[in-house]
N, C-alpha and C positions, 0 to 999 in steps of 0.2 A: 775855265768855268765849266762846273759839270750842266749835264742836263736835267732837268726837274721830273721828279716818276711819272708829273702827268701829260708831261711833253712825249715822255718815253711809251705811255701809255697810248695816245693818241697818235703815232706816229704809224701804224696799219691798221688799214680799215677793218680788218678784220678783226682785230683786237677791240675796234672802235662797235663792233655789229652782236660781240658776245657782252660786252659791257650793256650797250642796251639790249638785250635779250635779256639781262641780271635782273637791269631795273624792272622792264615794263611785263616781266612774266615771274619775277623770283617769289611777289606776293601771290600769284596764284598758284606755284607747285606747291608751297609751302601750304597753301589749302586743299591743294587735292592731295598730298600727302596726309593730312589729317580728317580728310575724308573716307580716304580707304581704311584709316585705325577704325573710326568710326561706324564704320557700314554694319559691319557685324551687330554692334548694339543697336543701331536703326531696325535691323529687323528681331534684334531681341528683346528690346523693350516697349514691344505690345503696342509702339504707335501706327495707325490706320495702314493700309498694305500698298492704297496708294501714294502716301509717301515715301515709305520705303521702296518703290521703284520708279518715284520721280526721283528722288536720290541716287539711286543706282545709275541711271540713267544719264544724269547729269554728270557725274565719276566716269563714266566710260564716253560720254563725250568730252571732258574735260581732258582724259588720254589723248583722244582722238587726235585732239586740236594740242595737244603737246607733242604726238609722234608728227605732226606736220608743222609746226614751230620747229625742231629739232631737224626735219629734210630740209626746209627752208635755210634754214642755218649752214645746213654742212653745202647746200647748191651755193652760199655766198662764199663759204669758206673754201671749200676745196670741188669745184665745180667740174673738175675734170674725171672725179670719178664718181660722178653718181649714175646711177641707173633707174630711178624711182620711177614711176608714171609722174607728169606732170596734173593728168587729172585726179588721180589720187593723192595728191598734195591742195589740190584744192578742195576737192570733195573734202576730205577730212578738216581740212581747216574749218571749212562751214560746219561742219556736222561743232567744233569747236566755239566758233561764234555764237551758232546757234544757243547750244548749252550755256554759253558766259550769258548771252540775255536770258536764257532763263531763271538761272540761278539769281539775276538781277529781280525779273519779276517775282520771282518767288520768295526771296526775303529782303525786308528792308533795309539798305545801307544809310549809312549817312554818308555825306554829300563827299567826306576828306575820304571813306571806303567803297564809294560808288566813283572819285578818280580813282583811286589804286587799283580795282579791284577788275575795273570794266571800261573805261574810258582809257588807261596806258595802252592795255593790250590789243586793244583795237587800233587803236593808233600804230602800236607795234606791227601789227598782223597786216596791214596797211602798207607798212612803210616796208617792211619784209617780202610782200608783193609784188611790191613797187619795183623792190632793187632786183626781185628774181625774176622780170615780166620776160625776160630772155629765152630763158631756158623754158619759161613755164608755156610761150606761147608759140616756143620751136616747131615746127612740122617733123615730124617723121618721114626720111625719106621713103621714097616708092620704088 
């Protein structure tokens, strides 16, 4: 009897850590990728200057907190070769949070886009934390 793909699927953890990184962050690249199409027109179509660099703003912390989603990932996946700062995975991850609640204060989701949008990835960012608390709360030798 053969094995089922989601057996096969769920059989490394690691495979099990990119899966949910798919789910609980795939809806927000896919917004900060149409955000940076966007930005341009934000500052060309003549709306107030401060929102066009509460938008900017928000896009480059929305990177922020995806270049440290992505250290976080590769410290689960392949942990023996990274070299990153620990507190520069965290720093940025907040600078990242931070931005997702702003983006939440600032426009209205509904309740099914305020889970997707702000409520997985927190949880992700959380449980990604969680599993790297290792490495992330390492000393450096003296």
């Amino acid at each position: 009897m053969s094995e089922s793909p989601l057996r096969r699927l769920l059989r490394s953890p690691r495979r099990v850590y990119l899966l949910e990184a798919v789910v609980c962050f795939g809806p927000l690249v896919v917004l900060l990728g149409l955000g940076l199409v966007q930005l341009p027109l934000v500052f060309a179509a003549g709306e107030p200057q401060a929102f066009a660099w509460l938008f900017t703003a928000l896009l480059v912390g929305g990177f922020c907190g995806l270049w440290a989603l992505t250290k976080l990932l590769l410290i689960l996946t392949r942990p023996q070769r990274q070299e990153v700062s620990p507190k520069a995975v965290v720093l940025m991850l907040l600078v990242g949070l931070v931005c997702l609640l702003g983006f939440f204060w600032r426009w209205q989701l509904t309740p099914s886009a305020a889970f997707m949008l702000v409520f997985l990835p927190m949880v992700g960012s959380a449980h990604f934390l969680f599993l790297a608390r290792g490495y992330l709360t390492a000393r450096a030798p003296s």
